[in-house]
N, C-alpha and C positions, 0 to 999 in steps of 0.2 A: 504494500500500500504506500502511495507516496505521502509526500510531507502534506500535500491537497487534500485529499483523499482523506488522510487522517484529521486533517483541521475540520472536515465536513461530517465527520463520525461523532468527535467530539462538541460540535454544535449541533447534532440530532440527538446526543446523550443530553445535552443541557435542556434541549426543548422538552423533553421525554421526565426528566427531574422536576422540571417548571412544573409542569403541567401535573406532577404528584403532588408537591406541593401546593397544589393550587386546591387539589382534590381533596387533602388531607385538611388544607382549612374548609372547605365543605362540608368536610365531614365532621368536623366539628361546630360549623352552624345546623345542619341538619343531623345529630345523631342516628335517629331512626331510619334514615337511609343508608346500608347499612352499603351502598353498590358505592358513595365515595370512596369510604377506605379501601375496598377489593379493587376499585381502578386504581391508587395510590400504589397498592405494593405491585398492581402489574404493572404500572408505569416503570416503575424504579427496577422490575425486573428484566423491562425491555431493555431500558438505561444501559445495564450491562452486557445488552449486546448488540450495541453499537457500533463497537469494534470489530463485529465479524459482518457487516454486510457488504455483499459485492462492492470492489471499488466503481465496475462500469454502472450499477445503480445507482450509487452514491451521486457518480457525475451525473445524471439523470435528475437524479433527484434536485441538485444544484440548482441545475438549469431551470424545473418549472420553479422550482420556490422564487425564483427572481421576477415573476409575470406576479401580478396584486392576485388578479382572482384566485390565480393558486395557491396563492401564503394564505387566504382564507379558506379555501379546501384545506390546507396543511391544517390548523387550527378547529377546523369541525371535523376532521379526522381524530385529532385528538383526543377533544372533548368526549368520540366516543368510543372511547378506551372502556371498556366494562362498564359499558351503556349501548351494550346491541353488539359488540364487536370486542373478540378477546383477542386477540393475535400473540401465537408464539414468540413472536423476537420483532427485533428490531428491522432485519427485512423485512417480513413478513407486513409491518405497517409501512416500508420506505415503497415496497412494491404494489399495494394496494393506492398508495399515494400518487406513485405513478400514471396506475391506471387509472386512473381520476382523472389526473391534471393531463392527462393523453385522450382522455373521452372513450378507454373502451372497457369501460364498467358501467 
């Protein structure tokens, strides 16, 4: 993986921790729902595997995040993290991301 490649791993790991974070104070304005915290620790379990997604997806992925519409696909993908959508790893959300921001989903 190059020196790129890794800087864009480690800023989908950051988006991936934000976004637990964000779930984990959710989950403490709403206790009762109990799907913040269970998206909080997959978040942060994706987190950790940031580091293994293809590098030619990564550059893929680069590219749409830089179009608006797609930073807000990035962003409502997120949000449904263990809200309709559990994905294995960090591919797994970078290649569904793709297919979005490519229109063949």
């Amino acid at each position: 993986m190059s020196d790129n490649e890794t800087k864009i791993a480690e800023m989908l790991k950051i988006d991936l921790l934000n976004m637990a974070e964000w779930r984990r104070r959710k989950a403490d304005e709403f206790p009762a729902d109990t799907r913040n915290a269970a998206s909080a620790d997959m978040l942060e379990r994706l987190a950790g595997t940031a580091g293994q997604v293809d590098p030619g997806l990564l550059r893929a992925y680069t590219e749409l995040l830089e179009d608006l519409t797609d930073g807000e696909k990035h962003s409502d993908l997120l949000r449904e993290i263990g809200f309709g959508w559990e994905p294995e790893s960090a591919s797994e959300f970078v290649s569904r991301f793709v297919a979005l921001a490519a229109g063949t989903v």
